[in-house]
Residue, then its C-alpha position, 0 to 999 in steps of 0.5 A: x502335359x508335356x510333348x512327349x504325351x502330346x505327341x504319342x496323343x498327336x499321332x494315335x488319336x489327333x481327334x482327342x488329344x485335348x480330350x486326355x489328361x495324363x500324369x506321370x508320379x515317377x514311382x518305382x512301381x509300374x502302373x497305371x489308373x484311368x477313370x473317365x468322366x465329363x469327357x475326360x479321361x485321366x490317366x496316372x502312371x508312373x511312367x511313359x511306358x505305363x501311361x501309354x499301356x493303360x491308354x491303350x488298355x482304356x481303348x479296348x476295354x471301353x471303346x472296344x478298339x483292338x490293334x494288331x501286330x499286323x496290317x493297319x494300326x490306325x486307331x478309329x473312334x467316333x468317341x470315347x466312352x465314358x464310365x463310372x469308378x476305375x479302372x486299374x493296373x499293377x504291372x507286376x512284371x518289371x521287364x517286358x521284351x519284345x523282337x527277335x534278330x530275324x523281325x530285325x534283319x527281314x522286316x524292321x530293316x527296310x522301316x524309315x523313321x516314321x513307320x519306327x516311330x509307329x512302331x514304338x508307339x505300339x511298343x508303348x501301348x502294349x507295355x514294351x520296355x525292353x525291346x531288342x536293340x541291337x543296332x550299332x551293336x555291330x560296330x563296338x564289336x568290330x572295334x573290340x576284335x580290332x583292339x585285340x588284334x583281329 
């Protein structure tokens, strides 16, 4: 697995990240398929974004894990469990947005760098691909009206 994977594993489930196994295919489609046997749970997407949804979606479907938007998000599990067959998803809708200028402005300035990394790992988990992103969006604007002389 590559350290983008161990990473996201690393910091939302450090007592199992030897215990996942993900593979990402690269296909235009997004989705994701889980199965679990032996104490391993694989996971193929095609995507990041996907992989982690569909570990987040093998979390509350299995191991009965719900997170919320709010509060604390720290993932605790004394196992995972193991099931017969699949378990899987086409994610039929191609963008997935998620924020609004005022989260941005009353809350999400005040984050530093680890509390924005949790955030989009969350964003991951649950599908996000198209976040708000308008930081530094204010500085091009402001040179654009200074090249047309306001």
């Amino acid at each position: 697995m590559d350290d983008v994977i161990v990473g996201f594993l690393k910091r939302n489930l450090p007592d199992f990240v030897n215990c996942f196994h993900v593979e990402i295919d690269e296909s235009e489609n997004d989705y994701f398929f889980v199965t679990a046997d032996k104490g391993v749970v694989t996971i193929s997407a095609n995507c990041y974004i996907s992989a982690f949804h569909g570990i987040y979606c093998y979390l509350k479907k299995y191991c009965w894990v719900q997170l919320s938007w709010c509060g604390n998000r720290s993932i605790k599990l004394d196992k995972l469990v193991m099931f017969d067959g699949e378990y899987k998803k086409k994610i039929k809708q191609k963008f997935r947005v998620y924020m609004n200028y005022c989260t941005l402005d009353y809350s999400m300035c005040w984050w530093d760098f680890k509390r924005w990394e949790k955030e989009i790992d969350f964003m991951a988990m649950n599908g996000i691909n198209m976040p708000l992103a308008v930081i530094g969006s204010e500085a091009v604007l402001f040179e654009t009206l200074l090249d047309f002389g306001f």
